[in-house]
C-alpha positions as CSV (number, residue, x, y, z in Angstrom):
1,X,1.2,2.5,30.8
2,X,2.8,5.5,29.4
3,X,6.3,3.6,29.3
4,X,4.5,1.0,27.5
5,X,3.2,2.6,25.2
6,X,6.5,4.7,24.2
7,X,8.4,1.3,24.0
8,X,5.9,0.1,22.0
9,X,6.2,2.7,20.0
10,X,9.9,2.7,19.4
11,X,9.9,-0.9,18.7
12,X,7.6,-0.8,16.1
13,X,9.7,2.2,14.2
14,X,12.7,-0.4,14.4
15,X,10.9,-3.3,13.2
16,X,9.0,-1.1,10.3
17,X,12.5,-0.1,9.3
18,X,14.1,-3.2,9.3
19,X,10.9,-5.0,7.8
20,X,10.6,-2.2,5.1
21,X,14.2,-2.8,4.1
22,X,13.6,-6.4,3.7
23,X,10.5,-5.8,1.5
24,X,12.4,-3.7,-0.5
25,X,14.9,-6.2,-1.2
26,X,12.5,-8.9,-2.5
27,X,10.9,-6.2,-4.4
28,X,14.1,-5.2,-6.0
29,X,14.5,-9.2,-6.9
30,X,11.2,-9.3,-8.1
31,X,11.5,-6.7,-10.6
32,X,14.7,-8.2,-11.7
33,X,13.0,-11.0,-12.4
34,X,10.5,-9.8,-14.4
35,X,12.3,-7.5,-16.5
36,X,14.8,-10.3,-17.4
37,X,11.8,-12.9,-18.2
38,X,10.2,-9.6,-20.2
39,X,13.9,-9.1,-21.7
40,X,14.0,-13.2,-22.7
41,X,11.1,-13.3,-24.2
42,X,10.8,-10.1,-26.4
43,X,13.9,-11.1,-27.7
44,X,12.5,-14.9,-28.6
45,X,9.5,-12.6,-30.4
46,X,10.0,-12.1,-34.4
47,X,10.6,-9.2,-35.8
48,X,7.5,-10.1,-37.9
49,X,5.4,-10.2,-34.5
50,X,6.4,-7.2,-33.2
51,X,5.6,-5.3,-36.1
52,X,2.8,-2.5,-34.3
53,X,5.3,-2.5,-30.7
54,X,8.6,0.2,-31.0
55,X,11.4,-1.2,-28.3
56,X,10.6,2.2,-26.5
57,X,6.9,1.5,-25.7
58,X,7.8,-1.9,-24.8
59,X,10.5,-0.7,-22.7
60,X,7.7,1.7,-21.0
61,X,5.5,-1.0,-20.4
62,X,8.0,-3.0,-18.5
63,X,9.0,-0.3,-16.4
64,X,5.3,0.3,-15.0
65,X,5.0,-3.1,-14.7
66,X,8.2,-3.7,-13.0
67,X,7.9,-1.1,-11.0
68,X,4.3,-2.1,-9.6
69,X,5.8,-4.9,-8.7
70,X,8.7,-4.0,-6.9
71,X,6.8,-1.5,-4.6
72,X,4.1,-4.6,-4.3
73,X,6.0,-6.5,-1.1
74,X,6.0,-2.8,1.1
75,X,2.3,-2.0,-0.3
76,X,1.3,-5.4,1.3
77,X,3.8,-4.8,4.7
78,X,2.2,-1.6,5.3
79,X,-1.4,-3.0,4.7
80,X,-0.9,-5.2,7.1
81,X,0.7,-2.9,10.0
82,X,-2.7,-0.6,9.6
83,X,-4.5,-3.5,9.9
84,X,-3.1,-4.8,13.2
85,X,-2.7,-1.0,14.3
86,X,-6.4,-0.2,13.9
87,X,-7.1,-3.1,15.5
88,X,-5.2,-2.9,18.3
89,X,-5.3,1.0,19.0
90,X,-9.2,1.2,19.6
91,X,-8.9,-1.6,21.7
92,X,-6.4,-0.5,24.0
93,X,-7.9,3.1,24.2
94,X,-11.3,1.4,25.1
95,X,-9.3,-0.8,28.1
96,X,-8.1,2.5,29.2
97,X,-10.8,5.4,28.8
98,X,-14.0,2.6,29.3
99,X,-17.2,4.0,27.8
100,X,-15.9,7.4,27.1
101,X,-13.2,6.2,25.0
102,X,-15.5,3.6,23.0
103,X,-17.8,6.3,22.3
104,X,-14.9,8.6,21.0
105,X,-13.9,5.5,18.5
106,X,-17.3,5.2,17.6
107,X,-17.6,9.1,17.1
108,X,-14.3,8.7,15.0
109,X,-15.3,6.2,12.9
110,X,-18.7,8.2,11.8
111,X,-17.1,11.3,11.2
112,X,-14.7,9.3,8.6
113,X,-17.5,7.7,7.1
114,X,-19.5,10.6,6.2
115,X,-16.5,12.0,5.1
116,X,-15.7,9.4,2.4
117,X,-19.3,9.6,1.4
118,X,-19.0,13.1,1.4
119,X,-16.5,12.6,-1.4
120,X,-18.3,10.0,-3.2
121,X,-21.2,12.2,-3.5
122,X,-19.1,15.1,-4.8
123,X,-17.2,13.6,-7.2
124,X,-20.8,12.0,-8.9
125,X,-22.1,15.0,-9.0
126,X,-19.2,16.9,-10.6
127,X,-19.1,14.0,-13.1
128,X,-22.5,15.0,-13.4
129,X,-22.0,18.6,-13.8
130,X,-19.5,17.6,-16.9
């Protein structure tokens, strides 16, 4: 079981770092993309149209929006991997421990409930407070 788990474990760092590369990649192709199509059409835009936007701020706006969407494709990658991970984790400590182990999960999951309500009720009342 050990073995398993530690080839499991080295797999996954592989795979993460060759699917993380490849995200990037279609992110960086994305944002190339988008800044050309942003590029295109600012330059179609009148002068007369643009009047209230300076090329700085517009050059500002593209770079936040590129750049939201070039980390997008690795935001997504990673989203998934928790999924499956906290999926699959719980189950396979529950096949190994039995009862003990589903009530540690269960135990685990509280305490990180409470503590994002914890938080939640915090930051109302400190908006509260101000």
């Amino acid at each position: 079981m050990v073995i398993t788990v530690v080839m499991c474990r080295l797999l996954r760092v592989f795979c993460c770092y060759y699917g993380e590369m490849s995200l990037n990649e279609i992110g960086l192709k994305m944002y190339q993309l988008v800044s050309l199509i942003i590029t295109k059409k600012t330059l179609k835009c009148s002068p007369l149209s643009n009047k209230n936007i300076k090329s700085s701020e517009l050059t500002k706006m593209m770079h936040t929006d590129c750049y939201n969407i070039i980390t997008y494709p690795a935001r997504i990658g990673v989203m998934v991997e928790n999924t499956i991970t906290h999926i699959c984790l719980p189950l396979i400590a529950v096949h190994v421990a039995g009862l003990p182990g589903l009530i540690g999960i269960l135990l685990l999951f509280t305490a990180l409930f409470l503590r994002f309500a914890f938080k939640k009720m915090l930051a109302t009342g400190e908006k509260k407070i101000n």
